[in-house]
C-alpha positions in Angstrom: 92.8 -98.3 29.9 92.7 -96.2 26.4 93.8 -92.6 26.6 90.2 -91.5 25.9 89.2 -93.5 29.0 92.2 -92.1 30.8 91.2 -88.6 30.7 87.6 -88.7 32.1 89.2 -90.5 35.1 92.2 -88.3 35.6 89.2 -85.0 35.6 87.3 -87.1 38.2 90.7 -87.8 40.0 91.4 -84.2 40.6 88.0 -83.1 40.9 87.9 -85.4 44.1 91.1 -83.7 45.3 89.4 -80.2 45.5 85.8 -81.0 46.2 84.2 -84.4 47.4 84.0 -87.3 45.4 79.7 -87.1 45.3 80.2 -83.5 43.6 83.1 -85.1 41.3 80.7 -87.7 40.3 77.7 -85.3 39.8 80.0 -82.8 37.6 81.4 -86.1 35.7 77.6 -87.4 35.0 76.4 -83.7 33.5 79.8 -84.3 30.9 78.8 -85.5 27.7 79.9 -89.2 27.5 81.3 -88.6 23.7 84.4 -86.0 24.6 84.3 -85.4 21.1 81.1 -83.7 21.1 82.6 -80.9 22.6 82.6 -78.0 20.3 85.8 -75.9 20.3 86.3 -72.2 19.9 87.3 -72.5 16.1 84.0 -75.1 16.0 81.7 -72.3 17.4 83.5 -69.8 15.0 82.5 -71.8 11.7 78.8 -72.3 12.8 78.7 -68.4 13.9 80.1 -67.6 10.1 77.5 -70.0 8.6 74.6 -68.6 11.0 76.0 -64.8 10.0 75.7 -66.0 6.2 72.6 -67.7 6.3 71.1 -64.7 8.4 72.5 -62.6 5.6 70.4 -64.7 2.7 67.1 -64.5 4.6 67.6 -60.5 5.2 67.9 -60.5 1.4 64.7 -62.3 1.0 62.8 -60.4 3.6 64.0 -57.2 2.1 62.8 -58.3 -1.5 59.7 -59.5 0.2 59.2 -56.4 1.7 59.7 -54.9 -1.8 57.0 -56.9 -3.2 54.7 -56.4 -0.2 55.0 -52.5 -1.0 54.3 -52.6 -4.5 50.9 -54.5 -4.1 50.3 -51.9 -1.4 50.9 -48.9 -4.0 48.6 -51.1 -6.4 46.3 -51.6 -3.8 45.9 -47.8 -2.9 45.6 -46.8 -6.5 42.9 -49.3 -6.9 41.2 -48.1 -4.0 41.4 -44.6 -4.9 40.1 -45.2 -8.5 37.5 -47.3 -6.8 37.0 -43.8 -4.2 36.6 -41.8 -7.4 34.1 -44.0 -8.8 32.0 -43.8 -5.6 32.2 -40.1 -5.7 31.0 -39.5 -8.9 28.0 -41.9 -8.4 27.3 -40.5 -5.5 27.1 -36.8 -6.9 25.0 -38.0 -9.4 22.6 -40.2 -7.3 22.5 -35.9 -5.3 21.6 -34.6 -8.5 19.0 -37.4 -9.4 17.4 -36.6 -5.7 17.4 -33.2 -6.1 15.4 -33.3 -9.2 12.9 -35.9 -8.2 12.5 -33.5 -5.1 11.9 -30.6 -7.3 9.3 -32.6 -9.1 7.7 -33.6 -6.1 6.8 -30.2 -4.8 5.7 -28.7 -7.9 3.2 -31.4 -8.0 2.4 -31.5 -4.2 1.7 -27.6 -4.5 -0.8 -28.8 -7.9 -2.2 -30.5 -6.2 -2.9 -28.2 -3.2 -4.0 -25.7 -6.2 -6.5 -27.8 -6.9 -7.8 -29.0 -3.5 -8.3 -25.3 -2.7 -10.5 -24.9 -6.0 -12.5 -27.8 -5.4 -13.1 -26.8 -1.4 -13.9 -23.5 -2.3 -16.1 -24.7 -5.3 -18.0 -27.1 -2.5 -18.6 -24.1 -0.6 -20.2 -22.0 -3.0 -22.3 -25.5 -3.5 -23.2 -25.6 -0.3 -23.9 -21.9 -0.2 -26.5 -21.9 -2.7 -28.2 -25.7 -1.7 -28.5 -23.6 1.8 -29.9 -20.8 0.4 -32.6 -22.9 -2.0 -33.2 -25.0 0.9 -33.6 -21.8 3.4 -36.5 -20.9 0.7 -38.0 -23.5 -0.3 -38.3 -24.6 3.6 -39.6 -21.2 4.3 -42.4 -21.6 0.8 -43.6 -24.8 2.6 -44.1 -23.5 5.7 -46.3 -20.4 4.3 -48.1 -23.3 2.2 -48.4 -25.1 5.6 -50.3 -21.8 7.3 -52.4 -21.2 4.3 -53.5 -24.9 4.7 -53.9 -25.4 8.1 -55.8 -21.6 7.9 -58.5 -23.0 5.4 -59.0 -26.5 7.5 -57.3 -29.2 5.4 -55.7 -30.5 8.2 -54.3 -34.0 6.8 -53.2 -32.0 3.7 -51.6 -30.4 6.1 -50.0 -33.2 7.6 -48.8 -34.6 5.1 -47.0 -31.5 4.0 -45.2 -31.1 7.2 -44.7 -35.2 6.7 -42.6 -33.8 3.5 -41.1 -30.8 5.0 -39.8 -32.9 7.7 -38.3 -35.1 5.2 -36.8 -32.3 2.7 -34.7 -31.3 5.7 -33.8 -34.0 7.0 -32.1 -34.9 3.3 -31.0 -31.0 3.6 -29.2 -31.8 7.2 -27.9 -35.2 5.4 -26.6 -33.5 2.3 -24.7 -30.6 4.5 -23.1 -33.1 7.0 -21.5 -34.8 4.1 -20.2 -31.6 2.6 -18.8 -30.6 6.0 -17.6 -34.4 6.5 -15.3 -33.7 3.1 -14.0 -30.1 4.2 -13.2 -31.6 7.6 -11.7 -34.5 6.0 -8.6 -32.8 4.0 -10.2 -30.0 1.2 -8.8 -26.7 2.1 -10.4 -23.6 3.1 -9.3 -20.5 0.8 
């Protein structure tokens, strides 16, 4: 036997002596079969120191990744608030743009009411006077209509009421319409 075959059987040798030989042999098996794969304290020391160093370089790198990161932030922001400042002032000027069209807009709304209260009241007046001329002229035809029917012309007569019948009926159509227009948006004074 070679000395590195000698010492995995003298560890198994007095392993059986305090515990059984099944637990010696299931503590041999979980050995690693290379016994110079075991790492030793001064082993573990170097790969702690190159860890340590290696950990060292990448907090270097974070840190000047971190400084990057934070100046594209500050860039970010200021382009953002240039951006916020640009809004603004569009904005303010799309409020003063409003508040003129709105301005415009009533002074013509309240022309315009101006003017439908002249043209309702200049209907009325129209309507005033066709009612009166319609009020006399009806009342002319019926006094022609006695005077007729007094001196026995009867289908003269008829034939005048035919007509007076007529007039007013035009008369009824003509007021209906004017009253259809005030009703329908001129307003009264």
């Amino acid at each position: 036997m070679t000395t590195s075959d000698q010492k995995p059987a003298f560890l198994f040798s007095k392993l059986a002596e305090h515990t059984d030989e099944e637990t010696a042999a299931a503590l041999m098996e979980r050995l690693p079969p290379d016994w110079s794969q075991l790492a030793t304290k001064s082993d573990v020391a170097a790969l702690g120191a190159e860890l340590r160093g290696e950990m060292a370089e990448l907090r270097g790198g974070m840190a000047a990744l971190g400084a990057e990161l934070r100046g594209e932030m500050a860039e970010l922001r200021g382009g953002m608030a240039a951006l916020g400042a640009e809004l603004r002032g569009e904005m303010a000027e799309l409020r003063g743009g409003m508040a003129a069209l709105g301005a415009e807009l009533r002074g013509e709304m309240a022309e315009l009411r101006g003017g439908m209260a002249a043209l309702g009241a200049e209907l009325r007046g129209e309507m005033a006077a066709l009612s009166a001329d319609l009020g006399g002229g009806i009342t002319a035809l019926a006094g022609d209509m006695v005077a007729m029917e007094g001196r026995s012309e009867r289908r003269a007569a008829r034939d005048l009421r035919t007509v007076l019948f007529a007039f007013a009926g035009f008369a009824l159509a003509v007021m209906a319409m004017f009253v259809t227009l005030m009703v329908a948006g001129v307003p009264t004074a």
